[in-house]
C-alpha positions as CSV (number, residue, x, y, z in Angstrom):
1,X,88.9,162.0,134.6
2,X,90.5,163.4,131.5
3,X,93.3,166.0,132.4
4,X,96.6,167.0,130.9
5,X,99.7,166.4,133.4
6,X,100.0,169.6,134.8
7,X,96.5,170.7,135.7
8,X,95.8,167.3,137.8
9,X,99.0,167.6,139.3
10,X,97.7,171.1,140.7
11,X,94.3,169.2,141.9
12,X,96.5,166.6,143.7
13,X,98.4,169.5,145.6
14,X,95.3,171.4,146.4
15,X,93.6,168.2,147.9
16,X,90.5,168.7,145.2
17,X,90.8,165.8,143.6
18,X,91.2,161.8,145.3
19,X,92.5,159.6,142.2
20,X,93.6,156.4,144.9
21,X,90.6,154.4,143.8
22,X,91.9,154.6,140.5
23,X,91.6,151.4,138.3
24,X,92.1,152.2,135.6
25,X,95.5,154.5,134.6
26,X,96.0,155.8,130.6
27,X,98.5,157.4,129.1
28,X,97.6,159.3,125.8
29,X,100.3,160.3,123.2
30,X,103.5,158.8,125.4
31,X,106.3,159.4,123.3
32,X,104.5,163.6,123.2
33,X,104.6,163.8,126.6
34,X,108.2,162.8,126.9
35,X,109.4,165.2,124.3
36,X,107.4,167.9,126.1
37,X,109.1,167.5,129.1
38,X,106.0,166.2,130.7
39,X,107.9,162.8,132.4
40,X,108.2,163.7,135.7
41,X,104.6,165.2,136.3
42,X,103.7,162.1,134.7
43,X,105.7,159.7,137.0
44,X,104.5,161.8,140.0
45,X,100.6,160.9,139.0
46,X,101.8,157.5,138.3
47,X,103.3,157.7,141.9
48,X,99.9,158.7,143.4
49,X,98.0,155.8,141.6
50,X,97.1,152.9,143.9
51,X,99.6,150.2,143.2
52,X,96.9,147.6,141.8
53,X,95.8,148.9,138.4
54,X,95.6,148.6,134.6
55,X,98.2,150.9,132.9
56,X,98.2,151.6,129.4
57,X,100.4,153.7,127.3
58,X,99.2,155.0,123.9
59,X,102.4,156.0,121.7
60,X,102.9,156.3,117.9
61,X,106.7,155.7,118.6
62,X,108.8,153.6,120.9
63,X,111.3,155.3,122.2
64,X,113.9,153.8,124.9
65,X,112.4,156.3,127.2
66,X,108.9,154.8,126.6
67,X,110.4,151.2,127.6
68,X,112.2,152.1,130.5
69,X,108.6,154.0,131.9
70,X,106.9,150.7,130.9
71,X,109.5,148.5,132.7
72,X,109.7,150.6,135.7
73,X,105.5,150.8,136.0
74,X,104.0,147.9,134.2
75,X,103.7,144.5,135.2
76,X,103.6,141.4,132.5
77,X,103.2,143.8,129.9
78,X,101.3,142.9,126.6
79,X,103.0,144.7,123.1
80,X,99.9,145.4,120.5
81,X,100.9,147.1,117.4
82,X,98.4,148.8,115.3
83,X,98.0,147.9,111.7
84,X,100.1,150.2,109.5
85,X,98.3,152.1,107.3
86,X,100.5,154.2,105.1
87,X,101.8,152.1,102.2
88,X,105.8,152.9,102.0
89,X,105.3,151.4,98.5
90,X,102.2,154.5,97.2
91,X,104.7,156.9,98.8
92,X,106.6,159.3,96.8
93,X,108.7,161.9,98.7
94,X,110.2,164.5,96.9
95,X,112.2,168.2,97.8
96,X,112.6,171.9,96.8
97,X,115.3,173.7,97.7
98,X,114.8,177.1,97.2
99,X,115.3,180.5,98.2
100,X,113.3,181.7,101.3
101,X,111.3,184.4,99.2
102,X,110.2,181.8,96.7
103,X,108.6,179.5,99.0
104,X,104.8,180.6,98.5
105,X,105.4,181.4,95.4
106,X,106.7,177.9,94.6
107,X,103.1,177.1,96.5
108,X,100.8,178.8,95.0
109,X,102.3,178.0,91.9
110,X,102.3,173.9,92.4
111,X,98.7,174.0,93.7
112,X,97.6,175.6,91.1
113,X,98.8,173.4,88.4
114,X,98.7,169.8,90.1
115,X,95.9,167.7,89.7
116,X,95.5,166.8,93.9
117,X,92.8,165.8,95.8
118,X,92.7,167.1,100.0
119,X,96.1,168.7,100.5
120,X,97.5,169.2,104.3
121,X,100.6,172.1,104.1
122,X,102.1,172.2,107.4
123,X,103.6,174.9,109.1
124,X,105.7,174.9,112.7
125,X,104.3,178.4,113.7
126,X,100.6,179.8,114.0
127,X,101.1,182.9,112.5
128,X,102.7,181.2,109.4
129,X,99.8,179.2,109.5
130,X,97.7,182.2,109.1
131,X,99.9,183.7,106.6
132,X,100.4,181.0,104.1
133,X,96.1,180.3,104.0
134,X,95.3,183.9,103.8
135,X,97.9,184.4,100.3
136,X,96.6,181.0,98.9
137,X,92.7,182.2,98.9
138,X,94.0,185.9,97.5
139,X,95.7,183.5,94.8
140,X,92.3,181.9,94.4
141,X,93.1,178.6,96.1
142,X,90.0,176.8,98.2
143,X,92.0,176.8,101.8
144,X,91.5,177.4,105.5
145,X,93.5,177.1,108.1
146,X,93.7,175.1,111.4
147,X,95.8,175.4,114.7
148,X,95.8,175.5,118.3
149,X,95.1,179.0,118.8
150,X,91.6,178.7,117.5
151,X,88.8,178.2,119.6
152,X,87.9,174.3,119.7
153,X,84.6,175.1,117.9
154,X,86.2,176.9,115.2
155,X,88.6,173.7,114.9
156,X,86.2,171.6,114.3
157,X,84.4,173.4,112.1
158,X,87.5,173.7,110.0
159,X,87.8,170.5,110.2
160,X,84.5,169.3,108.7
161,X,84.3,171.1,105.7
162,X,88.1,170.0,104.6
163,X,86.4,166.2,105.6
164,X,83.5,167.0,103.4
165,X,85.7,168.5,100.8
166,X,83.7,172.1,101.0
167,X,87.4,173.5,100.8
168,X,90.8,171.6,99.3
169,X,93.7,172.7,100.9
170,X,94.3,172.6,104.9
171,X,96.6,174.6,106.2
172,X,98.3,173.7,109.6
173,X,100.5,173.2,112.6
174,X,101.0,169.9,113.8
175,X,98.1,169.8,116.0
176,X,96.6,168.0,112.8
177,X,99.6,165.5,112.7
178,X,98.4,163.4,115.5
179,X,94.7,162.4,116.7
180,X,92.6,163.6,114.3
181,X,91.1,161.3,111.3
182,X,90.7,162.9,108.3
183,X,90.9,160.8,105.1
184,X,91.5,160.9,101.2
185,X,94.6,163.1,101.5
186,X,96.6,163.0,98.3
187,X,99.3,165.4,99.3
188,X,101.3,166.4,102.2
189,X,103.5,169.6,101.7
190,X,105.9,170.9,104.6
191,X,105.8,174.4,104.1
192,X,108.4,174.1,106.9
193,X,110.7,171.1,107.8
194,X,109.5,170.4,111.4
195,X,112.4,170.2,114.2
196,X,111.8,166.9,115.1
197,X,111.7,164.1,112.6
198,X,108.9,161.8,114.3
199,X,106.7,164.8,113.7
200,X,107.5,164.9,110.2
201,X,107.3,161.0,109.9
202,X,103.3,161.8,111.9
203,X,102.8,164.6,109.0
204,X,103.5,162.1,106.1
205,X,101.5,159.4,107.1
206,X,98.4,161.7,106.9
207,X,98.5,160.0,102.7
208,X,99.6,156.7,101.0
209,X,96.5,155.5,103.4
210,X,94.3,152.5,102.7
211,X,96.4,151.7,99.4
212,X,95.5,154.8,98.3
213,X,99.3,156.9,96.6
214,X,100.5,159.4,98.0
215,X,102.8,162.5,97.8
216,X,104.7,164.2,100.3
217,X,106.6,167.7,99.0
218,X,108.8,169.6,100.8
219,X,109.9,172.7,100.6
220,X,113.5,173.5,101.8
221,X,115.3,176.9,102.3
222,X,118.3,177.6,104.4
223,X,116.5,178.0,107.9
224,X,115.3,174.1,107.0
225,X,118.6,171.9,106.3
226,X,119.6,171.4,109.8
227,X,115.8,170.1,110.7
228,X,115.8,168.2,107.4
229,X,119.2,166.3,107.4
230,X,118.3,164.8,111.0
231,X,115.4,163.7,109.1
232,X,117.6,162.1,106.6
233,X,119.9,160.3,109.9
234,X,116.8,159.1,111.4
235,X,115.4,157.7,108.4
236,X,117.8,156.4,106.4
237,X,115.3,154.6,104.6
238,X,113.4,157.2,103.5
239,X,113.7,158.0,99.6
240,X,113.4,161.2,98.7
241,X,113.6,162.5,95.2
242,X,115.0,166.5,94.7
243,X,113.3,168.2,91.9
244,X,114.4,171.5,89.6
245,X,112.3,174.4,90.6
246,X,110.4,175.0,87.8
247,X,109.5,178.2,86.1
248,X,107.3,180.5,88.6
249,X,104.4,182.3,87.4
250,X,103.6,185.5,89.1
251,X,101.4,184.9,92.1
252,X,100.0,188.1,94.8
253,X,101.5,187.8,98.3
254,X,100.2,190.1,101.1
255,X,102.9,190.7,103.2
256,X,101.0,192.6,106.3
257,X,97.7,191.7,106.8
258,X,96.6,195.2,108.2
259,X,98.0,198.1,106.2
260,X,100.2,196.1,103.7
261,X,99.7,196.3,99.7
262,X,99.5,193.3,98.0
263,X,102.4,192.6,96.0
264,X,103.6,190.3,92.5
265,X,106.2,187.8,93.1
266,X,107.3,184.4,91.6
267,X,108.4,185.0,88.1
268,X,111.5,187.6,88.3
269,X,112.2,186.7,91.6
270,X,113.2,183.3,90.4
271,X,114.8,184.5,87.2
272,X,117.0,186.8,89.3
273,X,117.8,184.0,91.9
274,X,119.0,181.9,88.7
275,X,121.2,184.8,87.1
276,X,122.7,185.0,91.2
């Protein structure tokens, strides 16, 4: 049985569902499940589980919350860590900050002059999923879009022809952080500083994979500095580079995707940001 925490926890309380044969107990994405409040459904199915079992936990990060559910449930417990495969060495990190307006501008503009390979822009929200992919193809950039509101078929659909390189640039929420494998990634660009930095850490090691370099962008404006400095305290190690925005050429946005005009921005925006 394959279930998320909430929907077996309703087949235990309707009786439709017997799990006290179980052998065999895992737990997918730990350190998720924790930080979407998902511990105590998961301690109550842990609960129902016949005492004499295999458990395992699956978790990108340990947290102390992890170890104390592993202490409190597991029995002579056995520590395998996977090989890492981002290079910190092929990693460059670098940062923008910019006005909020100039963001796709800023873009549309690097993508368009950088010599990249596959390039993953994450978002935190759907619809600015939606938004950045649909100005970056009226800009003539090769990208689609992927998050959880699309129907699992459309996913993966999505999903092959950025593997098979039909288009360049994926654009995404951080469903495509964690689980999926999708190789030969050159850059990682955070449209949008994610809230909390072990996504962000999950985002960048999408590159720098299999000795391969690697470049992770970011693109700060005020709404982002809060969500980026905790980055910056929970990674101290982390090097990352600020660079001078550089000279925007014009680029179309469409602001409303049903009765708005497309409109020029980049170029005078920026000169009149710089005279401010």
């Amino acid at each position: 049985v394959v279930a998320t925490p909430g929907r077996l926890l309703d087949h235990l309380n309707q009786r439709t569902i017997n799990i006290s044969q179980i052998k065999l107990l895992v737990l997918d994405e730990a350190d998720r499940m924790l930080d979407m409040g998902f511990i105590k459904s998961v301690e109550r199915i842990m609960q129902n589980c016949p005492k004499r079992r295999q458990t395992l936990f699956f978790s990108a990060t340990i947290s102390s919350e992890i170890k104390n559910l592993a202490n409190k449930y597991m029995n002579a417990q056995v520590v395998v860590s996977a090989e890492k495969l981002v290079d910190p060495n092929k990693l460059k990190q670098v940062y923008y900050n910019i006005n909020r307006g100039l963001k796709l501008p800023l873009l549309v503009n690097l993508l368009q002059h950088e010599k990249a390979g596959l390039v993953m822009v994450f978002c935190n929200m759907r619809v600015n999923t939606d938004f950045v992919a649909r100005n970056l193809k009226a800009n003539k950039i090769d990208a689609t879009s992927i998050h959880g509101g699309l129907a699992q078929n459309k996913r993966t659909k999505m999903m092959s022809m950025f593997n098979n390189a039909k288009v360049g640039v994926l654009v995404c929420t951080d469903v495509a952080a964690r689980g999926l494998h999708i190789e030969n990634v050159s850059h990682v660009y955070n449209y949008e500083i994610p809230k909390d930095s072990k996504d962000y850490v999950h985002r960048i090691g999408r590159t720098a994979r299999a000795g391969e370099n690697g470049i992770v962008v970011n693109l700060l404006s005020e709404q982002d500095h809060d969500n980026f400095s905790r980055i910056i305290r929970d990674y101290s190690s982390f090097k990352i580079e600020k660079i001078n925005t550089p000279r925007l050429e014009r680029v179309i946005i469409i602001k409303n995707r049903d009765n708005g005009r497309p409109v020029e921005s980049g170029r005078g925006s920026h000169e009149q940001e710089r005279r401010n």
